[in-house]
C-alpha positions in Angstrom: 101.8 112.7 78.1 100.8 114.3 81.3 99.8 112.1 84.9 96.9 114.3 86.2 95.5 113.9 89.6 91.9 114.5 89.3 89.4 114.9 93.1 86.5 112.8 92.7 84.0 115.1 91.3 86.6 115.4 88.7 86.4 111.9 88.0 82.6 111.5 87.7 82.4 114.4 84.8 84.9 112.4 83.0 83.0 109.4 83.7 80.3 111.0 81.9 82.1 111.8 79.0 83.3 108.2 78.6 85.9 108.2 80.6 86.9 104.5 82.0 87.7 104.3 85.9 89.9 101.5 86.3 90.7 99.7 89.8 94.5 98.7 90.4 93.4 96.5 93.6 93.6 92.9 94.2 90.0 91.0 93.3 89.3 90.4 96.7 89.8 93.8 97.8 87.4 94.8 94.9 85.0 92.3 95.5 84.7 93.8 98.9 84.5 97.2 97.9 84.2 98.9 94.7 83.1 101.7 93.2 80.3 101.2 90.6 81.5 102.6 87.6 84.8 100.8 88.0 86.3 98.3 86.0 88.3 95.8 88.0 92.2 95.1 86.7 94.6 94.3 89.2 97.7 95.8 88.7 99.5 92.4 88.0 97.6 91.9 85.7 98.3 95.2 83.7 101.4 94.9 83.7 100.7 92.4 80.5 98.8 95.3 79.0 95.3 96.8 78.4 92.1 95.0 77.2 92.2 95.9 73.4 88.5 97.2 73.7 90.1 100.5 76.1 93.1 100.8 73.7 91.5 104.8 72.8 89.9 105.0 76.2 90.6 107.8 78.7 91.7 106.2 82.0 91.7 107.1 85.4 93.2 104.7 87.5 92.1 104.2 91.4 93.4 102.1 94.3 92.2 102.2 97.9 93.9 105.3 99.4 96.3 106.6 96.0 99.4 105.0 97.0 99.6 102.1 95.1 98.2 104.3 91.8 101.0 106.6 92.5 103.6 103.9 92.7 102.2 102.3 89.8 103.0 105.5 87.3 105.5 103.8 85.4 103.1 100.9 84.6 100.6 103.4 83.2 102.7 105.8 81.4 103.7 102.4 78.9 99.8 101.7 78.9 99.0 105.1 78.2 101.3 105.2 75.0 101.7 108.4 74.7 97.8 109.8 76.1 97.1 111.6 79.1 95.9 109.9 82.1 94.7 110.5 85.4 94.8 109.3 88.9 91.9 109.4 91.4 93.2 111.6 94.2 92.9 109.4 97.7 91.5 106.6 95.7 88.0 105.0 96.7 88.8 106.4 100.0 88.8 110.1 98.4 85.6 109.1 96.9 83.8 108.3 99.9 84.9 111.2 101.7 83.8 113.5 98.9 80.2 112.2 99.5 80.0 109.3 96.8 78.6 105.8 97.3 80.4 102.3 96.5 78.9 99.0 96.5 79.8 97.2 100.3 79.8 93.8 100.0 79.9 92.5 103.8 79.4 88.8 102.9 82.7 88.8 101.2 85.7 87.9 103.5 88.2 90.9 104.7 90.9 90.9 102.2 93.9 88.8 102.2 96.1 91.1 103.8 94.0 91.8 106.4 93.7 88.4 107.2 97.1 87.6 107.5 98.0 90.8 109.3 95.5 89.8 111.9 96.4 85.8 111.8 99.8 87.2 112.3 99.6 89.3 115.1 97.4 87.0 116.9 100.0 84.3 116.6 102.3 86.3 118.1 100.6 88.2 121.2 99.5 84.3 122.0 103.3 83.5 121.6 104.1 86.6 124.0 101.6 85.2 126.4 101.7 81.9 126.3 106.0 82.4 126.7 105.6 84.4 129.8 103.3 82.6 131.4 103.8 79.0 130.7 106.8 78.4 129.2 109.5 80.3 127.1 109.1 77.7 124.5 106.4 79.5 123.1 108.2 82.5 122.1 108.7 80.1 119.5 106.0 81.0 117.9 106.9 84.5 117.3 110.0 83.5 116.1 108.3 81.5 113.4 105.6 84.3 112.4 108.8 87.0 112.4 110.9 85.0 110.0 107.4 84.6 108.0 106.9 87.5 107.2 110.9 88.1 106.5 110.3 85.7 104.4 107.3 87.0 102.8 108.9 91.0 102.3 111.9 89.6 100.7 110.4 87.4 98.3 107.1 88.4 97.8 105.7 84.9 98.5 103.2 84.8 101.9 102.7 81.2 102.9 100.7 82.4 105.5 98.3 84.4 102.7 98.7 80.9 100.8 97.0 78.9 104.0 94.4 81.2 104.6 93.3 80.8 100.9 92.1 77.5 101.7 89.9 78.4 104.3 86.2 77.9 104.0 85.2 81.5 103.9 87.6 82.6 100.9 86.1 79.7 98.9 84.7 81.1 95.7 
């Protein structure tokens, strides 16, 4: 079994021979932006194994920028079984720079992370203001967003991420 990283033109020839592009990122991040041949599997969810129907499929496996895919070797060599795959060098980033469309979707909300890292740093450049010039209390409130996301690093649980799922715009 050999892990190939394949440029995007690479990948649509395979394509074309049956090959099945499979995308490792989260549903929101796909629902934002995917490419249109891709099939969307987040990577936690692989981890319980493939779909029986691409059990003899070739697979090329894509994330946003190829760091995840590359981190995620392990996972595919046991879903691979034995067979070669391939990663999508630069992942759906590498495809758009190599000239190829993906479906935009700008009515869906950012994705999760972004939201949080922007809810984040928001709440603490208020904090940092709002302690300088009004009261030191405030710094508070970067206190609380720091051991957050302490929180969140070490456990893998963002309560932040867990809020913001309830707001209006990520309803389903």
């Amino acid at each position: 079994m050999t892990v190939n990283i394949i440029s995007a033109q690479e990948v649509k020839q395979k394509l074309e021979s049956g090959a099945v592009l499979v995308d490792i990122r989260a549903a929101d991040e796909y629902r934002r932006e995917n490419i249109t041949e891709a099939r969307s599997m987040p990577l936690e969810h692989l981890t319980l194994g493939l779909p029986t129907d691409l059990a003899d499929s070739t697979l090329i496996f894509h994330c946003k920028s190829g760091i995840r895919t590359k981190n995620a070797i392990p996972t595919f060599e046991k879903l691979a079984n034995g067979r070669d795959f391939y990663i999508l060098e630069g992942g759906i980033e590498g495809w758009k720079k190599a000239g190829f469309s993906t479906n935009f979707d700008r009515k869906q909300p950012l994705e999760m992370m972004r939201q949080v890292h922007l809810s984040a740093g928001s709440l603490v450049l208020l904090g940092a203001i709002l302690g300088y010039s009004v009261s030191p209390a405030f710094y508070l409130i970067c206190a609380f967003v720091g051991a957050g996301l302490i929180t969140s690093g070490a456990t893998g649980f963002c309560g932040m991420a867990k809020l913001l799922s309830f707001m209006p715009w990520n309803k389903q």
